[in-house]
C-alpha positions as CSV (number, residue, x, y, z in Angstrom):
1,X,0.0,0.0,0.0
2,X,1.5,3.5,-0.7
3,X,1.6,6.2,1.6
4,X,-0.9,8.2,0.1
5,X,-3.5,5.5,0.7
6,X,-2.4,5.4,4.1
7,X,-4.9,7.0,7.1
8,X,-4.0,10.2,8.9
9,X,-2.7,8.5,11.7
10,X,0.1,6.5,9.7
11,X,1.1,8.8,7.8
12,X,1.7,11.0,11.0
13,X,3.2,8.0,12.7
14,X,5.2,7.9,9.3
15,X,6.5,11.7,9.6
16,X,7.2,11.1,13.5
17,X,9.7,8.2,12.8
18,X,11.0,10.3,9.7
19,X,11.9,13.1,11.8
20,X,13.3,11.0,14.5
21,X,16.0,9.0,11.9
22,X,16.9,12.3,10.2
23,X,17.6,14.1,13.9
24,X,19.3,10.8,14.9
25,X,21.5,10.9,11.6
26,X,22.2,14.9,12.2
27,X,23.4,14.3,15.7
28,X,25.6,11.5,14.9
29,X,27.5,12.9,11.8
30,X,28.1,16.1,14.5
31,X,29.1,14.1,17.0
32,X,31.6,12.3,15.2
33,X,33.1,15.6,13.2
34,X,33.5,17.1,16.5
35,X,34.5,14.5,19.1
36,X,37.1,12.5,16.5
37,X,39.3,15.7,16.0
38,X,39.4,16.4,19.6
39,X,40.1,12.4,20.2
40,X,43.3,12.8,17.8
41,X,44.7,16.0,19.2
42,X,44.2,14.7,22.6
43,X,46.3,11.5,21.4
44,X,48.8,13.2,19.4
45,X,49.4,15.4,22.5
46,X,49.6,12.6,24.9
47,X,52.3,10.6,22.5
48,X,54.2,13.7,22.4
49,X,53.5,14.4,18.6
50,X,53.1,17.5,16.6
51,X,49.0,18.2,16.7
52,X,48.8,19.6,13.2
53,X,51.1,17.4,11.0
54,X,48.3,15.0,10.3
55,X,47.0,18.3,8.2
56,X,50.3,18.8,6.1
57,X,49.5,14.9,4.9
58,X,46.1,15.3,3.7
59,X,45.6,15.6,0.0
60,X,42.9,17.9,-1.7
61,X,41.4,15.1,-3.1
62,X,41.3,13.4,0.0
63,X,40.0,16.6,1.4
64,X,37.0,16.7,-1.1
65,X,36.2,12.7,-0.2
66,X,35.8,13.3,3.7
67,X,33.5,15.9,2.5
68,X,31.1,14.3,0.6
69,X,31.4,11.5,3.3
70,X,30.6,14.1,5.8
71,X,27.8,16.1,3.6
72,X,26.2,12.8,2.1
73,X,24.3,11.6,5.3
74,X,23.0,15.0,6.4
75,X,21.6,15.5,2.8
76,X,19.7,12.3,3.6
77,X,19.1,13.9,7.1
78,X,18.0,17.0,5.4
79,X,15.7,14.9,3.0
80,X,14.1,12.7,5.7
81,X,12.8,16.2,7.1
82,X,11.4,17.5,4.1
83,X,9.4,14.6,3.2
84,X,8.4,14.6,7.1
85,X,7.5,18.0,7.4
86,X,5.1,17.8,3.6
87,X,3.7,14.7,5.1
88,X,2.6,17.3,8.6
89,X,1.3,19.7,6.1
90,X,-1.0,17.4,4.4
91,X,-2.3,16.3,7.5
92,X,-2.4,20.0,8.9
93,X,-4.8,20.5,5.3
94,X,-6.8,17.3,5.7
95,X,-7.3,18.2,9.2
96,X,-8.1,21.7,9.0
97,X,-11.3,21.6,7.1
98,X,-12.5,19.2,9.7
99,X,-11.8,21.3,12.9
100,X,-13.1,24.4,12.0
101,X,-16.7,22.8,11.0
102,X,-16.5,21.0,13.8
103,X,-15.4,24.6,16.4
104,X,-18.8,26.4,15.0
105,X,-21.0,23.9,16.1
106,X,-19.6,23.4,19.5
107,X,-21.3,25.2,22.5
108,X,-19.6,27.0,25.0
109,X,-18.9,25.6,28.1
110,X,-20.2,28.2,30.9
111,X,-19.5,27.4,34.7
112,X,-21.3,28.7,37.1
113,X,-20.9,28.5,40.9
């Protein structure tokens, strides 16, 4: 079954778990940018090395792989958040319609004392 014969519900439940894999995916890719630099100066430092001679090695072209490496799963990332976040607006549409007929009918609830 495709998604756009799916209910309300599921394709909401859909969007959830969308948003959650693409957060998950951001988080990780940051994490590991930014803790594995720190992890090799920290080791270079403690085995007496020079911290920045791993950056006089690296090549442009090996330069431009880590990059796509890097920018590849938080396109996907990126991706999985647009598809979840059409998916909310059709339900916000489908929904919509529904509510406000359903707000002009409704009495007001009075409380008295």
């Amino acid at each position: 079954m495709k998604l756009s014969e799916r209910s309300l519900k599921a394709k909401e439940k859909f969007a959830d778990s969308n948003m959650s894999v693409a957060s998950s995916i951001a988080s990780a890719v940051f994490i590991g940018v930014l803790v594995f630099p720190l992890t090799a100066f920290i080791s270079a430092m403690a085995l007496g090395n020079e911290p920045f001679a791993l950056m006089k090695m690296i090549t442009l072209k090996q330069l431009f792989i880590f990059g796509g490496l890097y920018f590849s799963p938080l396109f996907a990332a990126w991706y999985a958040k647009e598809i979840a976040m059409d998916l909310y607006d059709q339900i916000e549409k489908a929904t919509s319609n529904n509510f406000i007929g359903r707000t002009r009918n409704r009495k007001k609830l009075c409380f008295k004392y």
